[in-house]
C-alpha atoms as a printed R data frame, in Angstrom:
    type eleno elety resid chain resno       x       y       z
1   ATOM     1    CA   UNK     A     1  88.851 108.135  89.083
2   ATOM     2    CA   UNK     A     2  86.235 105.321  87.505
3   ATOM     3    CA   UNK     A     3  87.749 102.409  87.489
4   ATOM     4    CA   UNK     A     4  84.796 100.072  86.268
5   ATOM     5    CA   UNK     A     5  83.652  98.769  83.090
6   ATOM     6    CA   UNK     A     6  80.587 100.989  82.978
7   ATOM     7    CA   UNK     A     7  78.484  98.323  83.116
8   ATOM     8    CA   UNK     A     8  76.227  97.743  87.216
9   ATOM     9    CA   UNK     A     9  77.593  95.781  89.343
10  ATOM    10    CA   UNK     A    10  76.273  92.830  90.994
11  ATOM    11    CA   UNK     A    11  76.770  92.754  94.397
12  ATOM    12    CA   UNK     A    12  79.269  90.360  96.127
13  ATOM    13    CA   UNK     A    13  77.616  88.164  98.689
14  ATOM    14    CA   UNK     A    14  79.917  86.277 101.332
15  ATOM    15    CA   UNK     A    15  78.066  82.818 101.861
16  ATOM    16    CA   UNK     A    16  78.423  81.063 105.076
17  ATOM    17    CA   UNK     A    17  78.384  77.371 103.595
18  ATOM    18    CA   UNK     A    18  80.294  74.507 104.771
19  ATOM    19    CA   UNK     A    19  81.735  71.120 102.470
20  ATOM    20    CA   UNK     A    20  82.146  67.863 103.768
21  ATOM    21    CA   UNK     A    21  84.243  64.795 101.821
22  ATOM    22    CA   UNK     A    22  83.734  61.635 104.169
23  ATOM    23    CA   UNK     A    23  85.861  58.530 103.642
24  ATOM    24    CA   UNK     A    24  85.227  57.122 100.676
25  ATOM    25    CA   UNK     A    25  83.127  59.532  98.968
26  ATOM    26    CA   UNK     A    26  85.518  59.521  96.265
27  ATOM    27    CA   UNK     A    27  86.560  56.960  93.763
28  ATOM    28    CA   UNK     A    28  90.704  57.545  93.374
29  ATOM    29    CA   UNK     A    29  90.553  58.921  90.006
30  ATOM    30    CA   UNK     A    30  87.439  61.245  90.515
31  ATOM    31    CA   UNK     A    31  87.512  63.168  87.881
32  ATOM    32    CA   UNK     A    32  85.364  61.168  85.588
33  ATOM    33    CA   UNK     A    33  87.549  58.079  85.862
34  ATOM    34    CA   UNK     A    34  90.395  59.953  84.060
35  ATOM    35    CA   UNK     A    35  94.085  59.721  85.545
36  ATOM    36    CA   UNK     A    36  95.527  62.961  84.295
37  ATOM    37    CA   UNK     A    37  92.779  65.142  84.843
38  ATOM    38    CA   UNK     A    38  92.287  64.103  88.467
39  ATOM    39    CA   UNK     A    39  95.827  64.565  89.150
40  ATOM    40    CA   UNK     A    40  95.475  68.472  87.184
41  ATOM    41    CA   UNK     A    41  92.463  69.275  89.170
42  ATOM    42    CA   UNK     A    42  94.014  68.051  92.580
43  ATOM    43    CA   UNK     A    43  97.224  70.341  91.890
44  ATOM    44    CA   UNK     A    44  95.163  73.121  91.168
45  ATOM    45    CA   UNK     A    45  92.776  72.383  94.228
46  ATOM    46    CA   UNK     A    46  96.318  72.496  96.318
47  ATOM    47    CA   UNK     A    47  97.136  76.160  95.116
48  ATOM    48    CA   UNK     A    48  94.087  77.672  95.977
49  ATOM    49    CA   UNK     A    49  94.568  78.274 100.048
50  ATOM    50    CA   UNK     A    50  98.178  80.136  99.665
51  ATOM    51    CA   UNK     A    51  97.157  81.813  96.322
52  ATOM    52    CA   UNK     A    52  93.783  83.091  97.782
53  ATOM    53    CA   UNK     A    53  96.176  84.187 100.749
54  ATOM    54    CA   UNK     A    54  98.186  86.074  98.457
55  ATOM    55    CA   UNK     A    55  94.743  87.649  96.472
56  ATOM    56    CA   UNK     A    56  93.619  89.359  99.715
57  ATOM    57    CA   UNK     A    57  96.850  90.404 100.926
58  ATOM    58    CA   UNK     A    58  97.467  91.941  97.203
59  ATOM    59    CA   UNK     A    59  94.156  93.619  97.161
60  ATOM    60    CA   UNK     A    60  94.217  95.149 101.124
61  ATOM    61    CA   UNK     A    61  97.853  96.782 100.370
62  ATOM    62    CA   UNK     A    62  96.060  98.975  97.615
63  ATOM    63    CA   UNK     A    63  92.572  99.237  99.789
64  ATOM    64    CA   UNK     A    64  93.664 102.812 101.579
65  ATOM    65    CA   UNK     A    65  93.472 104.355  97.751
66  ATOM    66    CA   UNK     A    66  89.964 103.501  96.619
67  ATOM    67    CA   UNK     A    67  87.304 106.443  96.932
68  ATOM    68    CA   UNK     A    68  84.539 104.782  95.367
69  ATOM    69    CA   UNK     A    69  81.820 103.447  97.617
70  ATOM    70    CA   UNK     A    70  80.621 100.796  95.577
71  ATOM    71    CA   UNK     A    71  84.329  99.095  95.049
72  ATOM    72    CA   UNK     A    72  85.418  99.335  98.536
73  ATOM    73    CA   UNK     A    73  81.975  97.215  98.817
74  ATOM    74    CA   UNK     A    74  83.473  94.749  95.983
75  ATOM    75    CA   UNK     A    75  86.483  94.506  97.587
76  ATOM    76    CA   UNK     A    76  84.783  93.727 101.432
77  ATOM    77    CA   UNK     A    77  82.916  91.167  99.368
78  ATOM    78    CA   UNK     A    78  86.149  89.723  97.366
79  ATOM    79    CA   UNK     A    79  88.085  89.302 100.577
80  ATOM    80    CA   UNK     A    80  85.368  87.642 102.494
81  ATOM    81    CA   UNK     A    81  84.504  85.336  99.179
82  ATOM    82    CA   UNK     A    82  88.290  84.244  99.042
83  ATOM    83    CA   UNK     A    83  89.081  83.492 102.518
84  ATOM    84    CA   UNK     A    84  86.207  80.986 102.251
85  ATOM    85    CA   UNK     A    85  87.412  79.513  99.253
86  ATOM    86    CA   UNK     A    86  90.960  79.064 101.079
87  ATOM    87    CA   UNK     A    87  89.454  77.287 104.051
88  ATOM    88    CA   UNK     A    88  86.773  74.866 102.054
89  ATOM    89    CA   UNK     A    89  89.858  74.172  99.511
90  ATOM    90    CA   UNK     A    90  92.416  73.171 102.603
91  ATOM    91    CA   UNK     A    91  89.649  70.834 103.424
92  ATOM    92    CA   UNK     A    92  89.285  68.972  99.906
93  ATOM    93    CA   UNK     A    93  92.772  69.054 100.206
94  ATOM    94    CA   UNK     A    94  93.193  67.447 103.123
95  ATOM    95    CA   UNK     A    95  91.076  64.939 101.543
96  ATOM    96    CA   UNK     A    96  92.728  64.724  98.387
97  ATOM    97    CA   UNK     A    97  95.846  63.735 100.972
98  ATOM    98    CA   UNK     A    98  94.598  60.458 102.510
99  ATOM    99    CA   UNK     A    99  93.755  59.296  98.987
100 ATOM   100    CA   UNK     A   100  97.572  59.759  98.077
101 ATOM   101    CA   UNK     A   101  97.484  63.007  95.625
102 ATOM   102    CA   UNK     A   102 100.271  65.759  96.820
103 ATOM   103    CA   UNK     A   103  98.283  68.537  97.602
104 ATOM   104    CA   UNK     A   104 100.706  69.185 100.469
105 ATOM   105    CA   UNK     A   105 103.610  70.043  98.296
106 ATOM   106    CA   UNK     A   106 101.600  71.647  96.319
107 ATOM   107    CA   UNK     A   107 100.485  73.709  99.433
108 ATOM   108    CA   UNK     A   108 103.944  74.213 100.282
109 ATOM   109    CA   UNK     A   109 105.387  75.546  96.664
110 ATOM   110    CA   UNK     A   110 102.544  77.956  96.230
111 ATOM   111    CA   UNK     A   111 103.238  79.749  99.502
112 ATOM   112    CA   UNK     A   112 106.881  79.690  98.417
113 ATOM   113    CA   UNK     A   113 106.420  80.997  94.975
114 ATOM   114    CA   UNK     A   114 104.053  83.858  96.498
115 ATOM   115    CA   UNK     A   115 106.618  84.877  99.513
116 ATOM   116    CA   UNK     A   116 109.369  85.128  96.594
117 ATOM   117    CA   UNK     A   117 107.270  87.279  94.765
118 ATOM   118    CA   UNK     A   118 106.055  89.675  97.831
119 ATOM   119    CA   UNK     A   119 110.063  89.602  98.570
120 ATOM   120    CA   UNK     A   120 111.168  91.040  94.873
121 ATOM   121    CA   UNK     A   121 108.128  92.557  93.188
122 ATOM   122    CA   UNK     A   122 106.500  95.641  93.599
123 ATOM   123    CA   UNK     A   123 103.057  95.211  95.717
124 ATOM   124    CA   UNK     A   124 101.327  96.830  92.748
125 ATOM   125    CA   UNK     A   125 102.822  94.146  89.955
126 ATOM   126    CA   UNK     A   126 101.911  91.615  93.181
127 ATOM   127    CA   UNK     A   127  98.369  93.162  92.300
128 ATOM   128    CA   UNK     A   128  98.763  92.878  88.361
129 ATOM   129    CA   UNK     A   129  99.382  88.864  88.870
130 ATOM   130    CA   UNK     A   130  96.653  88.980  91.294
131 ATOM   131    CA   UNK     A   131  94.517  90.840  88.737
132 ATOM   132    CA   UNK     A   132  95.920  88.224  86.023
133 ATOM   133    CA   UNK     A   133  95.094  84.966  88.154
134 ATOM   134    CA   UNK     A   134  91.292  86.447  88.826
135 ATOM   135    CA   UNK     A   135  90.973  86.430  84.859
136 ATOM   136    CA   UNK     A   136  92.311  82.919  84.655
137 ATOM   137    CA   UNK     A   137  90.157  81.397  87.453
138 ATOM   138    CA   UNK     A   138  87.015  83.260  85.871
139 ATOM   139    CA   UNK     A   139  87.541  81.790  82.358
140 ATOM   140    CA   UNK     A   140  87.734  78.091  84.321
141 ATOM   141    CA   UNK     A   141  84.629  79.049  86.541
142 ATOM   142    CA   UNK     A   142  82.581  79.979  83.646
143 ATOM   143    CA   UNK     A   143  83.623  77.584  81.670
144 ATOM   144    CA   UNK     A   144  82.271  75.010  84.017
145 ATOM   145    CA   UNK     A   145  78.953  77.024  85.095
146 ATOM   146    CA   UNK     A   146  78.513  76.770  80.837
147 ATOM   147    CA   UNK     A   147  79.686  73.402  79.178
148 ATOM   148    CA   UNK     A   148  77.525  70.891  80.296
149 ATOM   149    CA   UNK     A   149  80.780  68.462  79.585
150 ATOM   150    CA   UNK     A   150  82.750  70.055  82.135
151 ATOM   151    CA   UNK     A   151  79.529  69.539  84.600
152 ATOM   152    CA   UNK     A   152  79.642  65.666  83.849
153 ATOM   153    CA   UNK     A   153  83.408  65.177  84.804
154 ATOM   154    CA   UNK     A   154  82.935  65.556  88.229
155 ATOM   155    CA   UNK     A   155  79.718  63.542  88.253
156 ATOM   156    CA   UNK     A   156  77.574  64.083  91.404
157 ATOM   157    CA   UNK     A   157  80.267  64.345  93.981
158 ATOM   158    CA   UNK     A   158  80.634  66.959  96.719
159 ATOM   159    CA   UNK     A   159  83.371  67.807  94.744
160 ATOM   160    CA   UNK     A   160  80.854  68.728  91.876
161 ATOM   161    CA   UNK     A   161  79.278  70.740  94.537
162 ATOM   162    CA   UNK     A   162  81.974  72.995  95.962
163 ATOM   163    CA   UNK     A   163  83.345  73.924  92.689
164 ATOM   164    CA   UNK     A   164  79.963  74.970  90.949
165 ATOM   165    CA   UNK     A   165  80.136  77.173  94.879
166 ATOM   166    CA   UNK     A   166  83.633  78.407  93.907
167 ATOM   167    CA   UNK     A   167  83.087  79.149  90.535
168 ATOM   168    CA   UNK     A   168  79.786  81.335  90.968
169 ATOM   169    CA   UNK     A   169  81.742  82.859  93.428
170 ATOM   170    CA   UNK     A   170  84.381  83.844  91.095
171 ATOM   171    CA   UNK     A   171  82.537  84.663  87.951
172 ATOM   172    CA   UNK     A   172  80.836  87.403  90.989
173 ATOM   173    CA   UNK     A   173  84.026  88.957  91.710
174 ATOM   174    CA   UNK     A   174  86.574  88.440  88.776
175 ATOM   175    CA   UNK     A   175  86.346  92.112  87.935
176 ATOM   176    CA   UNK     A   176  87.179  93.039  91.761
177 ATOM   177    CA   UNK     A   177  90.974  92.816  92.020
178 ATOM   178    CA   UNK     A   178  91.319  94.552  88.412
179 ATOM   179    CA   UNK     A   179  89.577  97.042  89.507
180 ATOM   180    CA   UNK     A   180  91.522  97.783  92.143
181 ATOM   181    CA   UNK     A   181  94.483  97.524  89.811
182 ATOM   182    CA   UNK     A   182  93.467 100.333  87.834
183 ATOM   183    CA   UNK     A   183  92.395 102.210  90.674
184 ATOM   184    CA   UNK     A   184  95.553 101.930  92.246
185 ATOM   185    CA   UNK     A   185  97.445 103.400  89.173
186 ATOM   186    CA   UNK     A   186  98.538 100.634  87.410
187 ATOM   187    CA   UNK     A   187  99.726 101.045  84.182
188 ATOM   188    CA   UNK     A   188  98.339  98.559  80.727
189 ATOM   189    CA   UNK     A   189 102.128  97.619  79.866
190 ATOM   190    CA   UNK     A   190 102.243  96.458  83.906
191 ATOM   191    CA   UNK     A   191  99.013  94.767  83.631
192 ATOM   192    CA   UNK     A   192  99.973  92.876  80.194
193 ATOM   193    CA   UNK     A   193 103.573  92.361  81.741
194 ATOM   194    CA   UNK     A   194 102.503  90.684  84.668
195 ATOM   195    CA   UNK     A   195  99.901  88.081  82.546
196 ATOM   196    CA   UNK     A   196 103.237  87.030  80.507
197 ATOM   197    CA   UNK     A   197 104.853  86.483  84.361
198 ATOM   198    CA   UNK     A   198 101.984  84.370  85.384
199 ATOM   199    CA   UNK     A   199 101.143  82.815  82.432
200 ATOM   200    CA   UNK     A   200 104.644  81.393  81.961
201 ATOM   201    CA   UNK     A   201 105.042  80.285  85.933
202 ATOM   202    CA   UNK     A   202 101.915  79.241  85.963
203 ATOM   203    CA   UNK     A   203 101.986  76.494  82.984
204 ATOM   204    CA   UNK     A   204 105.233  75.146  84.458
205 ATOM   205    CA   UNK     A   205 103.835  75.030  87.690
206 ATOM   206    CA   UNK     A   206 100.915  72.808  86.166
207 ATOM   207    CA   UNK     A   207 102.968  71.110  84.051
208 ATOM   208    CA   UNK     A   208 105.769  70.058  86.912
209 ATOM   209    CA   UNK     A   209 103.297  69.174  89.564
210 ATOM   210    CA   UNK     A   210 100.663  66.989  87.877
211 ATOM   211    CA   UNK     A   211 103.850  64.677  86.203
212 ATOM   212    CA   UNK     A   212 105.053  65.063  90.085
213 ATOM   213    CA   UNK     A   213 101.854  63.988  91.130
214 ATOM   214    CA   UNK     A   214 101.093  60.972  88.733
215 ATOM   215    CA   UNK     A   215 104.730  59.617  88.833
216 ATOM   216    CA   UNK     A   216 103.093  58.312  92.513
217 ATOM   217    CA   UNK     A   217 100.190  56.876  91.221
218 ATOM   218    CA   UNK     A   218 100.452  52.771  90.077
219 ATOM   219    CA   UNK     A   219  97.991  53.357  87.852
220 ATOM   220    CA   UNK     A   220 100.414  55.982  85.655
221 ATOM   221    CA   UNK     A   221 102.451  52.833  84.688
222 ATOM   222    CA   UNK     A   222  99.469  51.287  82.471
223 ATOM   223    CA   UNK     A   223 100.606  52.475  79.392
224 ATOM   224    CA   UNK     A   224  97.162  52.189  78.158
225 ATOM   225    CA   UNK     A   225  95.754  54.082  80.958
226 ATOM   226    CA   UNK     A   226  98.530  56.761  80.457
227 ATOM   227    CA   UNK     A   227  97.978  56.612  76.671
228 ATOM   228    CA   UNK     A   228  94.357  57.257  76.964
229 ATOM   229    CA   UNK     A   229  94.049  60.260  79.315
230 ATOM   230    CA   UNK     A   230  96.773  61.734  77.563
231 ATOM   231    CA   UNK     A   231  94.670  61.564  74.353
232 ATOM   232    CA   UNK     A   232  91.592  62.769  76.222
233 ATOM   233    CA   UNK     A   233  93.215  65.876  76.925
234 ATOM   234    CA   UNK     A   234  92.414  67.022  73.376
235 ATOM   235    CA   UNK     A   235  88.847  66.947  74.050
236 ATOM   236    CA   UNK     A   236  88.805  68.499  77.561
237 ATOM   237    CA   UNK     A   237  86.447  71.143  77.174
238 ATOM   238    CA   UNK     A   238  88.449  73.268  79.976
239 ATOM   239    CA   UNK     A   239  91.347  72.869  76.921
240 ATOM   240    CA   UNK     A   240  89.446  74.149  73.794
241 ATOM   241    CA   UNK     A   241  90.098  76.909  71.154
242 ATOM   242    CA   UNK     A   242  87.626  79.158  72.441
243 ATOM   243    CA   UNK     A   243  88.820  78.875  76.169
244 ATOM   244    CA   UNK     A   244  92.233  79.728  75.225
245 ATOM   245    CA   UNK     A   245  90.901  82.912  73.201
246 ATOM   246    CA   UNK     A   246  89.284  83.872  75.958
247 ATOM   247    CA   UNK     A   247  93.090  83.863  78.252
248 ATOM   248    CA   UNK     A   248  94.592  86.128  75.180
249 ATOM   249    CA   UNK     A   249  91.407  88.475  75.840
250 ATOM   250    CA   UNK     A   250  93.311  89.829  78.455
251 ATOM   251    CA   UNK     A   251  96.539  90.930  76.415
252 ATOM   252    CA   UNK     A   252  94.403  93.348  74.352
253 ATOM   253    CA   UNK     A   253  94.469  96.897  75.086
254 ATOM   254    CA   UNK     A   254  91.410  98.508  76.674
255 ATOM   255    CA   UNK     A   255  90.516  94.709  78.252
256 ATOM   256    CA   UNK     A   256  87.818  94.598  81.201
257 ATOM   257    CA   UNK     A   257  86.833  91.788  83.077
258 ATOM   258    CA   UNK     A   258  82.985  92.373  82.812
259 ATOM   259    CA   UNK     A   259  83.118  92.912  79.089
260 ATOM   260    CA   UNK     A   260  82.250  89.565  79.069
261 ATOM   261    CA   UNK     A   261  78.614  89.187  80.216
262 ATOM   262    CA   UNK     A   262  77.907  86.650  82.886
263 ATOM   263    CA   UNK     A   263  74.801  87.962  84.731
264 ATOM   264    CA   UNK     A   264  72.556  85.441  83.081
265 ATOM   265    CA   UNK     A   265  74.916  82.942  83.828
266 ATOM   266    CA   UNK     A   266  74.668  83.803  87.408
267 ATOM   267    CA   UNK     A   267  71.416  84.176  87.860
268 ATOM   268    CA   UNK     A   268  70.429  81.037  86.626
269 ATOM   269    CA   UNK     A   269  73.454  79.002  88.860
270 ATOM   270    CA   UNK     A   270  72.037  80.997  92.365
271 ATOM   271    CA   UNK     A   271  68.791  80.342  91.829
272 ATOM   272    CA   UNK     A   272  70.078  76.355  91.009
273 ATOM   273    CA   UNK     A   273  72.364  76.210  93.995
274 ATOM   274    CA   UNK     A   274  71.232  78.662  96.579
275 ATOM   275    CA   UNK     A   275  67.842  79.252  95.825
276 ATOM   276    CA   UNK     A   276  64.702  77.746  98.373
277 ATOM   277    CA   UNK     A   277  65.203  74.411  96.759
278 ATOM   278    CA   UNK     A   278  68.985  74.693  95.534
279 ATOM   279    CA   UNK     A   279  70.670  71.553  95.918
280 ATOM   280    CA   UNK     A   280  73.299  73.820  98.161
281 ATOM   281    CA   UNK     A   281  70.436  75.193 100.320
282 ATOM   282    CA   UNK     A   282  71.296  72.826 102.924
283 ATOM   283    CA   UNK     A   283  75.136  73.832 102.831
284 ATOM   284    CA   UNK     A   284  74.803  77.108 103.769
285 ATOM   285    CA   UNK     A   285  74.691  78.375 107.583
């Protein structure tokens, strides 16, 4: 059975690359100064080792029932993509630690949440939120890899650098583990069932852990500080109209990943980043 868009596929390249965050690199609030955002992006930098984790195990349970050459290819390419965005994320994280963010507990409620949901969900609705998650993380990625104003929040960093890396990475795959979905028999009510399950755990889960986060940070109880990132949030462009039309995409019937174009995007970010004078030539091994 087909299970793509129709549209070719670019292939999946695993990159050997390597991040480093030395002492002090980082200002405390590095997110362009702004308290609430830098607490957000640290929470969601936490997630990312147990939920990639929880991507690859999703996808390998199904693995045994593709036929078609070129997505078993995707898939060898997803897994080996998201085991390196695991290990480079523990590593920020670890980071993100010494400069007193939570990324720890956030660590330690993700694999939770995921173990509960391996214990008391089918492994093919474990695949639907897997399939759900991809769709979010590829609306972020290419949401950064296109508004310049995302770009400028993380300044020059090696922060800056690793997530451009992760998001090319994901706007390559993000069709991958839908794919797989489809090919694996799942249904459209599963599919838009299991985006209602993640969207609602995973808003709380952002919600709870960023107040969690910032209730430890001196600088929350500036009430103009407070006041004024809160504000910002209106004009986050990872927050706008079109963004969130983009995340309701998915609840329409007949949705694909790749109906959304992105190969120009992606051309022009590899060539940028990985390309004989990328400015992540040198990370790569």
């Amino acid at each position: 059975m087909s299970c793509s868009s129709g549209s070719p596929q670019r292939p999946i390249r695993v990159r050997r690359i390597r991040f480093s965050y030395p002492t002090g690199s980082l200002r405390q609030h590095y997110v362009d100064g702004d308290l609430v955002m830098s607490h957000a992006m640290a929470y969601l930098s936490s997630v990312f080792p147990e939920g990639e984790d929880f991507f690859v195990r999703s996808v390998r349970r199904h693995a045994d029932q593709l036929t078609e050459p070129e997505l078993q290819s995707r898939v060898r390419g997803f897994i080996g993509q998201e085991v390196t965005h695991g290990r480079e994320h523990q590593q920020l994280n670890e980071r993100l630690h010494q400069m007193g963010y939570p990324t720890r507990l956030g660590d330690r409620t993700t694999r939770e949440f995921f173990v509960l949901c391996e214990r008391t969900l089918s492994p093919l609705t474990c695949l639907g939120i897997t399939a759900a998650l991809e769709h979010y993380t590829a609306v972020f990625a290419e949401t950064l890899l296109s508004d310049e104003r995302a770009q400028a929040l993380l300044g020059q960093t090696e922060v800056r650098s690793m997530l451009l890396w992760h998001a090319v990475e994901e706007s390559e795959h993000k069709s991958v583990a839908f794919d797989v979905y489809r090919a694996a028999g799942g249904t459209e009510r599963r599919r838009v069932a299991a985006m209602w399950f993640t969207m609602a755990f995973f808003g709380i889960g952002v919600i709870a852990h960023t107040a969690a986060s910032l209730v430890r940070d001196r600088a929350t109880y500036n009430p103009v500080t407070l006041v004024r990132s809160l504000a910002a949030l209106r004009y986050s462009p990872f927050l706008t109209g079109s963004v969130f039309a983009r995340f309701g995409e998915y609840f329409e019937s007949g949705f694909h990943p790749d109906h959304t174009d992105n190969a120009a995007l992606l051309e022009r970010w590899t060539e940028e980043l990985f390309g004989e004078q990328g400015t992540l030539a040198d990370h790569l091994h």
